[in-house]
C-alpha positions in Angstrom: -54.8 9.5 34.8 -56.4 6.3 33.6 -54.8 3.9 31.5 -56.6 2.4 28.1 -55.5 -0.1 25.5 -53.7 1.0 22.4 -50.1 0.2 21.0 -47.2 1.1 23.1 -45.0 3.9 20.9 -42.1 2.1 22.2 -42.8 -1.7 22.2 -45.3 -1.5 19.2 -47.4 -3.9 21.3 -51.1 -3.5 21.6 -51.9 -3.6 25.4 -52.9 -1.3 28.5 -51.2 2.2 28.0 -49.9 4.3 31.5 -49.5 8.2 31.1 -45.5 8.9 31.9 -44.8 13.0 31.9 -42.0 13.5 29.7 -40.8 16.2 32.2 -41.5 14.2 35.8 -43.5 15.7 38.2 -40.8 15.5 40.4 -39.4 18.5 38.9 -41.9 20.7 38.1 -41.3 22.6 41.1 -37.8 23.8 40.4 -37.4 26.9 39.5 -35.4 25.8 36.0 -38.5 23.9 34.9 -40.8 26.7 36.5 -38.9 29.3 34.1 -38.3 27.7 30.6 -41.3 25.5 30.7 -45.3 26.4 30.5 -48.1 24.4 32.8 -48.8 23.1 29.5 -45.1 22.0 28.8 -44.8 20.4 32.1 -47.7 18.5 31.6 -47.0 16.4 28.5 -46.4 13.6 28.2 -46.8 10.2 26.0 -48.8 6.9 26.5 -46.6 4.0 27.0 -47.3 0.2 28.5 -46.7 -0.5 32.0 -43.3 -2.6 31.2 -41.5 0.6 28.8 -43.1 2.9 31.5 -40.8 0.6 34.5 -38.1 0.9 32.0 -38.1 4.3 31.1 -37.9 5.1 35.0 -35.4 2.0 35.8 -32.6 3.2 33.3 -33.1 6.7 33.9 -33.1 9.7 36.7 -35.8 12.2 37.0 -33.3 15.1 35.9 -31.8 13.4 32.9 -35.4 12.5 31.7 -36.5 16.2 32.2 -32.9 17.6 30.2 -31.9 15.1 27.9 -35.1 12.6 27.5 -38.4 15.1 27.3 -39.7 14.2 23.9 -41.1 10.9 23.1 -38.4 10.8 19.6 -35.6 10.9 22.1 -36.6 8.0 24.3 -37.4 6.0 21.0 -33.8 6.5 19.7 -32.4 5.7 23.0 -30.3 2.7 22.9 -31.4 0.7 26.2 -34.9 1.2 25.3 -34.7 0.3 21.9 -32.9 -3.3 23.4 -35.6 -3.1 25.8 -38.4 -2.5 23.3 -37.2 -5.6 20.9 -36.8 -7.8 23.8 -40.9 -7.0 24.6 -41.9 -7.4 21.6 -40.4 -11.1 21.9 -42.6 -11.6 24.6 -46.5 -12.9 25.0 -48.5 -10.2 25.4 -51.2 -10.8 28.3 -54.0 -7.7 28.6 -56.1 -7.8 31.7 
């Protein structure tokens, strides 16, 4: 998916947006996710800059993002995101 400018629902910054599937691909062909979740379901996913998207994939596996992290009001109340997210918004923003 292509990426456009908007603000970040993590950083608050205004900058290019990346799509991140709040159920990774990665697991969408387990038979758990194939069960309790639709195509549809697997499919979401939220808008979020490059630097949250690197963040959200650094602090996190694939499984726990896909049990405990799969809706974009958990990530944002998550505690090394939210340090993460204040320490960006600190930062010069620079869109190319």
């Amino acid at each position: 998916m292509a990426d456009h400018i908007d603000q970040c629902p993590l950083c608050q910054r205004q900058l290019h947006l990346t799509f991140h599937h709040l159920i990774p691909k990665k697991v969408h062909r387990r038979k758990r996710f194939r069960k309790n979740f639709s195509a549809s379901e697997l499919a979401r996913g939220v808008w979020v800059c490059r630097e949250c998207h690197n963040a959200i994939h650094r602090f996190f596996d694939e499984m726990t993002l896909a049990r405990e992290l799969n809706e974009l009001s958990l990530l944002q109340s998550e505690p090394r995101l939210i340090k993460h997210a204040e320490w960006l918004r600190k930062r010069r923003v620079r869109v190319r």
